[in-house]
ZADO-1210 file (C-alpha; in nm, 4 decimals, padded with zeros to 6 digits):
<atoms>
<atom x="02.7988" y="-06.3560" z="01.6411" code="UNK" pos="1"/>
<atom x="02.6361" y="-06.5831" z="01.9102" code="UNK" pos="2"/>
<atom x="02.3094" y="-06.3693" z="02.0632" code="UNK" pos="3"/>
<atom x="02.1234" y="-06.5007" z="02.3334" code="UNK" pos="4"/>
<atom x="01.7560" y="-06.4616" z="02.2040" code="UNK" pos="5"/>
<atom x="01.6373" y="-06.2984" z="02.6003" code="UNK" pos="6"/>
<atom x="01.9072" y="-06.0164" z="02.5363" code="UNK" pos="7"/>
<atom x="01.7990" y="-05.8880" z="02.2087" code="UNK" pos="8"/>
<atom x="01.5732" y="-05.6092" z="02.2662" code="UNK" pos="9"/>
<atom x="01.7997" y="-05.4796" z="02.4548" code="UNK" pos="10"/>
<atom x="02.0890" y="-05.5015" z="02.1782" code="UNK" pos="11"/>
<atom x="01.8169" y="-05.4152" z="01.9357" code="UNK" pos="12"/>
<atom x="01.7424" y="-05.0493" z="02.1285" code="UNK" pos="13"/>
<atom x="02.0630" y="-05.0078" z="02.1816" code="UNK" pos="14"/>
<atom x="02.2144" y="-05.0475" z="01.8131" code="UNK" pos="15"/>
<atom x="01.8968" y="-04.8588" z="01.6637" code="UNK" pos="16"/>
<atom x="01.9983" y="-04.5665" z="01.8761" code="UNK" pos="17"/>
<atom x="02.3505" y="-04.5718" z="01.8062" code="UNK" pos="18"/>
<atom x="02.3608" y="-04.6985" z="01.4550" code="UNK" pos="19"/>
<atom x="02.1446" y="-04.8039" z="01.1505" code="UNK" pos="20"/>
<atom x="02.2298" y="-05.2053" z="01.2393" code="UNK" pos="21"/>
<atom x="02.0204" y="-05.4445" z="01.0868" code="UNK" pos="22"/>
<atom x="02.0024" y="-05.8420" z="01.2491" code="UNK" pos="23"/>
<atom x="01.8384" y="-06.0654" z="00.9963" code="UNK" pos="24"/>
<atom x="01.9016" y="-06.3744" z="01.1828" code="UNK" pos="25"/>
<atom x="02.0196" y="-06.4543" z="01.5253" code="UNK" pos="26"/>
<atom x="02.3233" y="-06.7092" z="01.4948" code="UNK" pos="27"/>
<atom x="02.1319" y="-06.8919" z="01.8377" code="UNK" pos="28"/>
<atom x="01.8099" y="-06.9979" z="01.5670" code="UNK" pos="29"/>
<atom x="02.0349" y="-07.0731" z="01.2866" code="UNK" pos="30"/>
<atom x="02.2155" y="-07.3186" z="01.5273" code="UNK" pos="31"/>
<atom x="01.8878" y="-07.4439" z="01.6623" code="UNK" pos="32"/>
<atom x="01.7421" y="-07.4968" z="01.2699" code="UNK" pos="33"/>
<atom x="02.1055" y="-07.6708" z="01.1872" code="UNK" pos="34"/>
<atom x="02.0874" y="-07.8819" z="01.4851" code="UNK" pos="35"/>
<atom x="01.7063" y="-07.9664" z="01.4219" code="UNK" pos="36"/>
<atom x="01.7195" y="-08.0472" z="01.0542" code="UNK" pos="37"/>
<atom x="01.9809" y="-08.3208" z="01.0954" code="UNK" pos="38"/>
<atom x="01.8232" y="-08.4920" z="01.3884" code="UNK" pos="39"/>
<atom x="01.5606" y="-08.6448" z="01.1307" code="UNK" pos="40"/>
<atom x="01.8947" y="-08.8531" z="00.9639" code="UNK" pos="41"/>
<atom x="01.8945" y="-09.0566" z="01.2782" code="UNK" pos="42"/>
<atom x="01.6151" y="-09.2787" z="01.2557" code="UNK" pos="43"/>
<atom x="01.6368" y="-09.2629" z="00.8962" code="UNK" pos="44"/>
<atom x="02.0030" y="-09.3964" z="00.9171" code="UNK" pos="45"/>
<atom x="01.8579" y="-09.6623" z="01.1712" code="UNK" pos="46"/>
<atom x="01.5862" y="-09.7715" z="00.9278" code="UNK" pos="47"/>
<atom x="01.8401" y="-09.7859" z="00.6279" code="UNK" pos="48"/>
<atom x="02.0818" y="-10.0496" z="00.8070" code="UNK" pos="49"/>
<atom x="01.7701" y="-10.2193" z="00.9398" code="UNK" pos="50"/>
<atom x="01.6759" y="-10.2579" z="00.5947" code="UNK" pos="51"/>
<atom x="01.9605" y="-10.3268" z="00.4384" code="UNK" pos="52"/>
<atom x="02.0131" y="-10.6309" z="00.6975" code="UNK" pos="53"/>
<atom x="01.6572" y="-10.7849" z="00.6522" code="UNK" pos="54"/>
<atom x="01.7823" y="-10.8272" z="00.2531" code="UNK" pos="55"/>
<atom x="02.0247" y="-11.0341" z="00.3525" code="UNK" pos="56"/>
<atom x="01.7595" y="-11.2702" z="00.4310" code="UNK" pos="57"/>
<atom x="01.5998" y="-11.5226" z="00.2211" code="UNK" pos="58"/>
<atom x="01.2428" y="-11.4829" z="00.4050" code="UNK" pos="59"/>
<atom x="01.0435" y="-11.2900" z="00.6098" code="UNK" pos="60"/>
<atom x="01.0342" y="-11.5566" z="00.8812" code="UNK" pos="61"/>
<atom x="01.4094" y="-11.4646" z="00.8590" code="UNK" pos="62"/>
<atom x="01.4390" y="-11.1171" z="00.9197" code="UNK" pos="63"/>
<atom x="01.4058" y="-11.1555" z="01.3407" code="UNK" pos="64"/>
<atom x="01.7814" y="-11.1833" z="01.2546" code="UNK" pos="65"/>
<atom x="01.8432" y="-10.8773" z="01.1026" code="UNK" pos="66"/>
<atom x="01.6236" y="-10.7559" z="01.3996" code="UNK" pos="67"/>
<atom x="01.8312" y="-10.8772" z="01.6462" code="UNK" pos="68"/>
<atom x="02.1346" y="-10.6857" z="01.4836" code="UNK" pos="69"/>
<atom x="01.9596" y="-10.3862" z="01.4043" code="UNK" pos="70"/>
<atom x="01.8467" y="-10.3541" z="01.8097" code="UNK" pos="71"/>
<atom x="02.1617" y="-10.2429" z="01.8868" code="UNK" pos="72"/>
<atom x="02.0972" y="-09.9044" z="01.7324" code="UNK" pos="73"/>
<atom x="01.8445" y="-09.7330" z="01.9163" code="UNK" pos="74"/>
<atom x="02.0403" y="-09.9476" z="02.2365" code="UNK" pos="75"/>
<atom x="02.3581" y="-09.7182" z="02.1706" code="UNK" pos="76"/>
<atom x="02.1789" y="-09.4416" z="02.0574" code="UNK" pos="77"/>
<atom x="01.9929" y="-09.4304" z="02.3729" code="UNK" pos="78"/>
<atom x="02.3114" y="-09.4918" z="02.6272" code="UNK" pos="79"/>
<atom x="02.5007" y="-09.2359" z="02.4141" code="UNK" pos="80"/>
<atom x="02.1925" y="-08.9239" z="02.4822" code="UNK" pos="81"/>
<atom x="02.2156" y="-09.0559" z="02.8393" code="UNK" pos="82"/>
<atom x="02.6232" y="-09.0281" z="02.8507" code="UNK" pos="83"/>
<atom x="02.5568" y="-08.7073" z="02.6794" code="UNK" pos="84"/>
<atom x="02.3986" y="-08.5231" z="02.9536" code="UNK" pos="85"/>
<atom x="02.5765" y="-08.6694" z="03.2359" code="UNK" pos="86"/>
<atom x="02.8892" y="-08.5287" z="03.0930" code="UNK" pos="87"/>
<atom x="02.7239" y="-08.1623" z="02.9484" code="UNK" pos="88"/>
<atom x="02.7681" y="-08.2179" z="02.5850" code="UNK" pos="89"/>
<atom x="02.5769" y="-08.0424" z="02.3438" code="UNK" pos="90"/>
<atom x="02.4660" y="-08.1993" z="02.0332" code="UNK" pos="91"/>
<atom x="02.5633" y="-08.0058" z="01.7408" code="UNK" pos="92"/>
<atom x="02.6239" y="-08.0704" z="01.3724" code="UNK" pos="93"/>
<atom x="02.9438" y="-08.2409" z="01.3583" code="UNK" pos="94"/>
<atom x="02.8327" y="-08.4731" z="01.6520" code="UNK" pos="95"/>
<atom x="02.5365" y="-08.5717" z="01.5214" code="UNK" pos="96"/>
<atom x="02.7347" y="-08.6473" z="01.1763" code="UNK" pos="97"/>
<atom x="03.0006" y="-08.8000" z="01.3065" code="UNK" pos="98"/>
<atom x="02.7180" y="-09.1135" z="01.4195" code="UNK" pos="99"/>
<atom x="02.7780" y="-09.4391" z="01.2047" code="UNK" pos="100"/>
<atom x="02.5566" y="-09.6926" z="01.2159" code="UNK" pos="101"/>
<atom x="02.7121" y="-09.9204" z="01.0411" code="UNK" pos="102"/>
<atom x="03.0389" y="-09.9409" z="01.2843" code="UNK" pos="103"/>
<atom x="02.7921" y="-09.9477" z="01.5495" code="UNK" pos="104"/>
<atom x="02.6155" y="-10.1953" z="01.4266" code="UNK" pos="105"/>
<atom x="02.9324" y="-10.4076" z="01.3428" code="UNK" pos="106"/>
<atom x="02.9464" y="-10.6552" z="01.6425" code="UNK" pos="107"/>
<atom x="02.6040" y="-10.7197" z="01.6873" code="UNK" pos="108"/>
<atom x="02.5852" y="-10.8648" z="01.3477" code="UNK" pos="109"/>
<atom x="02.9218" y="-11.0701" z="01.4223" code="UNK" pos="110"/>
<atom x="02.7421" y="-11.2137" z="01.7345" code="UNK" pos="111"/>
<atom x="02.4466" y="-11.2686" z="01.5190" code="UNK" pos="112"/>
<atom x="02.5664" y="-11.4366" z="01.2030" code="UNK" pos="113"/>
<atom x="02.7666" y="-11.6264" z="01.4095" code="UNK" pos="114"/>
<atom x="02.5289" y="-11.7993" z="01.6594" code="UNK" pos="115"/>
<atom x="02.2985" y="-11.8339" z="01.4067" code="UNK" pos="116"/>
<atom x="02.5392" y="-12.0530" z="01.1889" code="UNK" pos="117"/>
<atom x="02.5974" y="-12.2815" z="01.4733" code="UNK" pos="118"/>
<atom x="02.2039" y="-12.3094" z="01.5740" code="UNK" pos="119"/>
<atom x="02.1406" y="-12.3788" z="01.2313" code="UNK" pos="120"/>
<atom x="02.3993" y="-12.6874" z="01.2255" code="UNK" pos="121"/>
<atom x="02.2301" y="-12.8199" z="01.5836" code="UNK" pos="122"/>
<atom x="02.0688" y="-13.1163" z="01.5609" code="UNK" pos="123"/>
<atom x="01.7294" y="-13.1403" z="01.5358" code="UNK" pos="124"/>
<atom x="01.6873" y="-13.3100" z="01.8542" code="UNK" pos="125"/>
<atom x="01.8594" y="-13.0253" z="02.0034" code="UNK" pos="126"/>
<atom x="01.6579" y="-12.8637" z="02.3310" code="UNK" pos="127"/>
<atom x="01.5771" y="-12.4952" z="02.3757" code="UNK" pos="128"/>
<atom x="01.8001" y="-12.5029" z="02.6958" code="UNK" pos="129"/>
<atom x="02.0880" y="-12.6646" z="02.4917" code="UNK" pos="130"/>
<atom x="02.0422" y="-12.3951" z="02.1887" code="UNK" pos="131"/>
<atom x="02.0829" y="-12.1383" z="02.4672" code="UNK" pos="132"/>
<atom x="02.3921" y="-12.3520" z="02.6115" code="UNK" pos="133"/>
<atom x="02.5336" y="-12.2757" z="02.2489" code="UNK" pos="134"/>
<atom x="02.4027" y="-11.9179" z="02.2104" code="UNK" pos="135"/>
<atom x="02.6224" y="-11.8473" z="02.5137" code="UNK" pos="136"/>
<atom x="02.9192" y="-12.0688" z="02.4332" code="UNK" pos="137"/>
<atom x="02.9095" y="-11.8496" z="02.0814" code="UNK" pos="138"/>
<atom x="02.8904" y="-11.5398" z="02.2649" code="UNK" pos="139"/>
<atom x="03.2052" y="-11.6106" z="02.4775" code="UNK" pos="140"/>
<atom x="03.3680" y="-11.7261" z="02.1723" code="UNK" pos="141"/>
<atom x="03.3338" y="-11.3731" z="01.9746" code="UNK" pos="142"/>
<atom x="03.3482" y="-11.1378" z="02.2190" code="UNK" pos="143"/>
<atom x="03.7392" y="-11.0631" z="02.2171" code="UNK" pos="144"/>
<atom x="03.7414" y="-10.9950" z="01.8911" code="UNK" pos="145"/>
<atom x="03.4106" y="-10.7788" z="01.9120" code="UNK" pos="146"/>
<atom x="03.5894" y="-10.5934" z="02.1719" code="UNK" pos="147"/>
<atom x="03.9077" y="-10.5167" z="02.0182" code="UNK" pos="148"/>
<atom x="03.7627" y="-10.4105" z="01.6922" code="UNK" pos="149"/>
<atom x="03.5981" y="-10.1544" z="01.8908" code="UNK" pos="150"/>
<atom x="03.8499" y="-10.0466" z="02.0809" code="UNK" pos="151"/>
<atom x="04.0379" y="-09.9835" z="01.7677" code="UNK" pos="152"/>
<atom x="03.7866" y="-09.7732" z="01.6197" code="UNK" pos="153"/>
<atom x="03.7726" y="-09.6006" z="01.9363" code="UNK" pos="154"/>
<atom x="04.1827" y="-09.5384" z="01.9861" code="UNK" pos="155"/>
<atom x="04.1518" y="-09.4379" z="01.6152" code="UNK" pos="156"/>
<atom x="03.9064" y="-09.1304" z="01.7496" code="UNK" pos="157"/>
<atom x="04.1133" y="-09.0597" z="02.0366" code="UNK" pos="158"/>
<atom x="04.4215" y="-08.8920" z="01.8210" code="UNK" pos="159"/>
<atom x="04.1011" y="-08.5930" z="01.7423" code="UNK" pos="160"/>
<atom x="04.0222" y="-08.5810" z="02.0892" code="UNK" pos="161"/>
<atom x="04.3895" y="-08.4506" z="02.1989" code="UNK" pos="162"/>
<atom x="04.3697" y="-08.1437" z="01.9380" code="UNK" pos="163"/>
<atom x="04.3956" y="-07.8081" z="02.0987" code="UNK" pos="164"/>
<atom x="04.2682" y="-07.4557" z="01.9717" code="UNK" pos="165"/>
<atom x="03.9358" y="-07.3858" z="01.7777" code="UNK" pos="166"/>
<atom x="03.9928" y="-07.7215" z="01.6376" code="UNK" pos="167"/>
<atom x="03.9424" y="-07.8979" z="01.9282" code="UNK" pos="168"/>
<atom x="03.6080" y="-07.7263" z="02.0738" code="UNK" pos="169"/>
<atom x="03.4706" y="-07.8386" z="01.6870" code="UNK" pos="170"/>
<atom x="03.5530" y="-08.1783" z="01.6864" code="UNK" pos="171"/>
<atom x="03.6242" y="-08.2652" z="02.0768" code="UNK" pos="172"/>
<atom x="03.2396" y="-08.3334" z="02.1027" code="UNK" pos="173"/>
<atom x="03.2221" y="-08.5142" z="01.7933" code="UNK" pos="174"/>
<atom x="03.5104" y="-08.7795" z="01.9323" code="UNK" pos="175"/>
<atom x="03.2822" y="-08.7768" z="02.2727" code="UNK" pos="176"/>
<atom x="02.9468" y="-08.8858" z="02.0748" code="UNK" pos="177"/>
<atom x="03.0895" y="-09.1608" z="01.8879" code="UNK" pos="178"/>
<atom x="03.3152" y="-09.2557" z="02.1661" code="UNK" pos="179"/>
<atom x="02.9562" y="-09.2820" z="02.3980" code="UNK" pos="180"/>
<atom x="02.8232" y="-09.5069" z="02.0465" code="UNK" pos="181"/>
<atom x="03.0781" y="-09.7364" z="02.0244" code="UNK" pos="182"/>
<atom x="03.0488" y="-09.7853" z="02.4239" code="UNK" pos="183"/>
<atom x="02.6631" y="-09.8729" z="02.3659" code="UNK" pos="184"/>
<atom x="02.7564" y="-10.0879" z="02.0564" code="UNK" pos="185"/>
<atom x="02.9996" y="-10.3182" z="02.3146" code="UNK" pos="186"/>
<atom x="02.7118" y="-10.3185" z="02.5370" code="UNK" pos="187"/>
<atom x="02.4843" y="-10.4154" z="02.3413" code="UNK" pos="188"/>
<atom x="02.6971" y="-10.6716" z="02.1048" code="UNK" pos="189"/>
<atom x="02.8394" y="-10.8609" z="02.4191" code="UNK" pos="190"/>
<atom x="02.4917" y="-10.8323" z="02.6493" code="UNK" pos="191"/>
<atom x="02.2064" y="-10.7454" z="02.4798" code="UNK" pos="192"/>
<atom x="02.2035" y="-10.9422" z="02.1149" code="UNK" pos="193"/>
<atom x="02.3023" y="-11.2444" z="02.2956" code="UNK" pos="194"/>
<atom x="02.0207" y="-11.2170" z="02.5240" code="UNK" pos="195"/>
<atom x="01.7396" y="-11.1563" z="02.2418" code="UNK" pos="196"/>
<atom x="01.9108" y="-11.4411" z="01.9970" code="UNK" pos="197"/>
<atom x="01.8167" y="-11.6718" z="02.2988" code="UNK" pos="198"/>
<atom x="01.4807" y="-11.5378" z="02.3188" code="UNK" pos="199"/>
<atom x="01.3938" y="-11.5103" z="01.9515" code="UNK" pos="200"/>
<atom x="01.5974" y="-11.7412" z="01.7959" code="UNK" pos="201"/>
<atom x="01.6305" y="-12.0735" z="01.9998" code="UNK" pos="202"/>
<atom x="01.2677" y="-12.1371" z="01.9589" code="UNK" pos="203"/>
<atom x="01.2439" y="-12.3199" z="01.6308" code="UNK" pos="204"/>
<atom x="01.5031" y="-12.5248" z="01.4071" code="UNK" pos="205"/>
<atom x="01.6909" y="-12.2579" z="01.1960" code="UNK" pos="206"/>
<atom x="01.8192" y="-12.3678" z="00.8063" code="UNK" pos="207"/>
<atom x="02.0959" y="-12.0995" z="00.6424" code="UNK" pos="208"/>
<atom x="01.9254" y="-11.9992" z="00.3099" code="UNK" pos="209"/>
<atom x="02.1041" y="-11.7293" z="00.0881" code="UNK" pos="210"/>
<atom x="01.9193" y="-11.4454" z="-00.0232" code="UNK" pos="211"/>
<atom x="01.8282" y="-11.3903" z="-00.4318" code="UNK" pos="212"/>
<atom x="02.0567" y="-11.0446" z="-00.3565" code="UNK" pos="213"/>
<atom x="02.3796" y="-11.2545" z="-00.1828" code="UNK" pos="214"/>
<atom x="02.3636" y="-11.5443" z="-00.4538" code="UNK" pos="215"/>
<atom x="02.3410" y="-11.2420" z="-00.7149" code="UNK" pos="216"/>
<atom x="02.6463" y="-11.0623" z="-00.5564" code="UNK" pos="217"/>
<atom x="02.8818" y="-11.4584" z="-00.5233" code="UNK" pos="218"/>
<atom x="02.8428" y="-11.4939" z="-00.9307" code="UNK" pos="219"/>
<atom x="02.9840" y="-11.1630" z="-00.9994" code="UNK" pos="220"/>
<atom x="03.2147" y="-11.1789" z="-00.6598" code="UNK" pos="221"/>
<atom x="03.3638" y="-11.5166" z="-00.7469" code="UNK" pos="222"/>
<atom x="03.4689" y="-11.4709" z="-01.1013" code="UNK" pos="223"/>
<atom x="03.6488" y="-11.1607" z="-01.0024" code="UNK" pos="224"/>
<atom x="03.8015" y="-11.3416" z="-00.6889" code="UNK" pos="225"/>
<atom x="03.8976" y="-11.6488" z="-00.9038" code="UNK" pos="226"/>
<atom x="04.0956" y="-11.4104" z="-01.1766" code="UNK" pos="227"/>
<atom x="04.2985" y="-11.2407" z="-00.9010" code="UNK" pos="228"/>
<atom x="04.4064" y="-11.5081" z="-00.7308" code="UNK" pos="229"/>
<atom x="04.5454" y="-11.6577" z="-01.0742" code="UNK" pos="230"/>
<atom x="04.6696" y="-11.3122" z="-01.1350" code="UNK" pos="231"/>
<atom x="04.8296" y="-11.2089" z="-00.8084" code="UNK" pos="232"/>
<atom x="05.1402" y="-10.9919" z="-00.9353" code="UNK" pos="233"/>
<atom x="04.8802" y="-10.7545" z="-01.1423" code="UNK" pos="234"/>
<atom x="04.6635" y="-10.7099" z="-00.8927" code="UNK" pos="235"/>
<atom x="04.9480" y="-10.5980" z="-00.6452" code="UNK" pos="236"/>
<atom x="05.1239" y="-10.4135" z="-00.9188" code="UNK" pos="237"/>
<atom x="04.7822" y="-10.2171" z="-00.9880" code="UNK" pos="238"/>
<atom x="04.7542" y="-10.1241" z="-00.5840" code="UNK" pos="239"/>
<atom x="05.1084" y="-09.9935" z="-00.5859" code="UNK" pos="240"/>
<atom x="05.0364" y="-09.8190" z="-00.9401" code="UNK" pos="241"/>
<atom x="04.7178" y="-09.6399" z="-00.7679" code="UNK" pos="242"/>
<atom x="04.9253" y="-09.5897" z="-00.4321" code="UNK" pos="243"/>
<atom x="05.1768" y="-09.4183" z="-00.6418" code="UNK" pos="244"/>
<atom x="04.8833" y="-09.2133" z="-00.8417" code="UNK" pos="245"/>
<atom x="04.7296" y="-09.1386" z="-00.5189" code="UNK" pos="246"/>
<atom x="05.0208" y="-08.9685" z="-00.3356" code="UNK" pos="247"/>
<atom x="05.1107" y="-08.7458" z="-00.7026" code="UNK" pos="248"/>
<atom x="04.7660" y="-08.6576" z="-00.6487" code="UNK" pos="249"/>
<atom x="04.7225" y="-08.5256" z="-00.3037" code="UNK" pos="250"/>
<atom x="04.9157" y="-08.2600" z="-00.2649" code="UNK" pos="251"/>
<atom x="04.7342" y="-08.0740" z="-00.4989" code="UNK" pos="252"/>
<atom x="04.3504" y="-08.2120" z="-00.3720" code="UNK" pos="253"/>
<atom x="04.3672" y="-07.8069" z="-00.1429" code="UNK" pos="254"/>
<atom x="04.1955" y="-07.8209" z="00.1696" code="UNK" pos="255"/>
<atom x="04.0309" y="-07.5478" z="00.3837" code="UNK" pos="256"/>
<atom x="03.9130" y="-07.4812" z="00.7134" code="UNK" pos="257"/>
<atom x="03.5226" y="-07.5078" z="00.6980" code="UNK" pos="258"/>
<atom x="03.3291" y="-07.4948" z="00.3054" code="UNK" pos="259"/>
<atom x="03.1716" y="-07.1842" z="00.2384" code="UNK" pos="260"/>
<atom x="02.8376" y="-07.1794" z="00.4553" code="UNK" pos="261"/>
<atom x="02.5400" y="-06.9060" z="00.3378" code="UNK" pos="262"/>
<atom x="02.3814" y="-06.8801" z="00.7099" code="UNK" pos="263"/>
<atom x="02.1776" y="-06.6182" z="00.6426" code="UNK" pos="264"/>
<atom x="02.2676" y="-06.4078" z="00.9148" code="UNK" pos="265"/>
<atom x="02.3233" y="-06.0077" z="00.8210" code="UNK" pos="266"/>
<atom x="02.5005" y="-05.7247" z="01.0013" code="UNK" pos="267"/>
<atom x="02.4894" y="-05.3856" z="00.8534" code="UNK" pos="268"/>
<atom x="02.5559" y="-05.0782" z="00.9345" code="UNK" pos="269"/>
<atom x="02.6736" y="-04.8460" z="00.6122" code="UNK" pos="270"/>
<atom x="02.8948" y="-04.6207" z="00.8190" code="UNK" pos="271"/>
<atom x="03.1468" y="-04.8565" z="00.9289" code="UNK" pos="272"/>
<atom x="03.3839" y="-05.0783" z="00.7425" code="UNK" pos="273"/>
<atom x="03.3459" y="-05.4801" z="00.8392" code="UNK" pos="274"/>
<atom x="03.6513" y="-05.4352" z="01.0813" code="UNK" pos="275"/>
<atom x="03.5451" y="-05.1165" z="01.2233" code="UNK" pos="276"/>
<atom x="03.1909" y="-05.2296" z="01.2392" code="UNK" pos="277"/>
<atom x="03.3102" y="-05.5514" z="01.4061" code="UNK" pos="278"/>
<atom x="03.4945" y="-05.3581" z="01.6258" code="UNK" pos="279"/>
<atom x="03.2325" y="-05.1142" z="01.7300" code="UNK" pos="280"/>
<atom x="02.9955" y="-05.3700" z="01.8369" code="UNK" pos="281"/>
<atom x="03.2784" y="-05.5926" z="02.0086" code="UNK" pos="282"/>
<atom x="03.3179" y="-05.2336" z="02.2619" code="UNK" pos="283"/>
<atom x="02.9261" y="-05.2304" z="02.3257" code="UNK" pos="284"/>
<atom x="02.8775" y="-05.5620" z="02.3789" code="UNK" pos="285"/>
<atom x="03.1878" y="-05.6830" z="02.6015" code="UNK" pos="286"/>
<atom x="03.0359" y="-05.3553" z="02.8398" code="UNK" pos="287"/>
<atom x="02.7020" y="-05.5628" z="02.8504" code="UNK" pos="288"/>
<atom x="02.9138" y="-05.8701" z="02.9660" code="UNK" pos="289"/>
<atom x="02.6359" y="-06.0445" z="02.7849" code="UNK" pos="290"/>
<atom x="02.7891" y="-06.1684" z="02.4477" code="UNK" pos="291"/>
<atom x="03.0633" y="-06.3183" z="02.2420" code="UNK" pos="292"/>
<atom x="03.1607" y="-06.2759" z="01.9234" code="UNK" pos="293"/>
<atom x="03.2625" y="-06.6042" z="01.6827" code="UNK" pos="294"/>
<atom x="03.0734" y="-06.8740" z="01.6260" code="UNK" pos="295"/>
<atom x="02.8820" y="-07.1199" z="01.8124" code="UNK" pos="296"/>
<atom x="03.1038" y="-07.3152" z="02.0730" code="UNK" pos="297"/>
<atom x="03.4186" y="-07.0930" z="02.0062" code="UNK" pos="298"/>
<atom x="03.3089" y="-06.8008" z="02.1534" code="UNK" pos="299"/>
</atoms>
């Protein structure tokens, strides 16, 4: 039941002198609490990719790479909020989920990784206004592919966007958030990271040195690589085997609307039945014009 918080000593009067109706918890705080207690995953997913970049380096003095990358974060974060409220879309649990840094993040590290392989093989003699020559000759170089990898991820969202019914008011906004992220990501990938790799990274001679945690992942990568490659018809007879294991299996996986959710919020009233109670307060409150009855968003 979705109660507006300025309505409910009036409901509360009402109900008390009609009935023995007990609210434990408006649905409007429980959606508030929801919404609150998931905002604290976004900067915490920031900082994890942000982190996760910076061991990719081999130094310190390195990591103003992984900085450039990681800026376009808080970039698409920020032009997503401001999309957000030019277009009246509420925030809400499945939006806020649906955020994923690390597609977001995708094309500023392509534009990164790959300037910085071609500043590191400039000359030494090579001037600041040259490096930047080559920071935007790199830029113009990656940016079609930066762009249609996003725009597939985006088309890929679209199909949700076109759903109809209750299924469509609970994941429409979701499609709408990410869709405003991946528009900040392009921004930033084909604008923004080229702009700060010519600011931060053009003003010394660069050298490509692999981190302890990349050279640790190539011994047991290569091994593995080397043996399939020798061994191609296993390896595609093993990914039709689990194809084949994988489509036995799904039919029987079950699936369900929503998972069981314990919101907290209690209705009671021992004289009625669930429908008739239901029912009863669906009469008083459709004469007070004031309410719906559902959930958040569908009613």
């Amino acid at each position: 039941m979705v109660l507006k918080p300025a309505g409910l000593p009036r409901l509360a009067t009402a109900l008390k002198i009609r009935g023995s109706l007990a609210l434990a918890m408006p649905a409007y705080h429980l959606s508030q609490d929801i919404v609150l207690s998931a905002a604290p995953s976004l900067p915490a997913g920031g900082t994890s990719v942000g982190t996760v970049a910076c061991l990719n380096t081999a130094s310190i003095s390195d990591c103003a790479r992984a900085n450039c990358a990681s800026a376009a974060i808080p970039l698409s974060l920020c032009l997503a909020l401001i999309l957000l409220k030019t277009f009246h879309i509420s925030a809400n649990l499945l939006s806020l989920g649906a955020i994923d840094y690390g597609i977001i993040v995708d094309g500023a590290v392509v534009m990164v990784e790959y300037a910085f392989a071609k500043l590191c093989s400039a000359p030494a003699t090579t001037t600041r206004a040259e490096k930047k020559e080559l920071v935007l000759t790199c830029a113009k170089e990656v940016a079609t592919p930066i762009l249609f990898s996003i725009a597939i991820i985006a088309t890929d969202f679209s199909g949700v966007a076109n759903l109809g019914g209750v299924a469509g008011k609970l994941f429409r906004p979701m499609v709408y958030t990410m869709g405003f992220h991946l528009i900040g990501a392009l921004v930033s990938a084909l604008l923004v990271i080229p702009t700060l790799i010519g600011i931060i990274l053009t003003r010394r001679k660069l050298s490509h040195k692999e981190s302890p945690i990349v050279r640790l992942a190539q011994l047991i990568y290569k091994p593995i690589l080397g043996w399939s490659l020798r061994n191609r018809i296993v390896v595609i007879l093993g990914v039709l085997v689990s194809l084949g294991i994988a489509t036995f299996l799904a039919p029987g996986v079950g699936s369900e609307f929503l998972p069981a959710l314990d919101e907290g919020v209690t209705l009671h009233d021992k004289r009625y039945t669930f429908l008739q109670h239901n029912s009863y307060i669906a009469r008083y409150l459709h004469g007070l014009r004031m309410y719906g009855i559902g959930r958040a968003e569908m009613a």
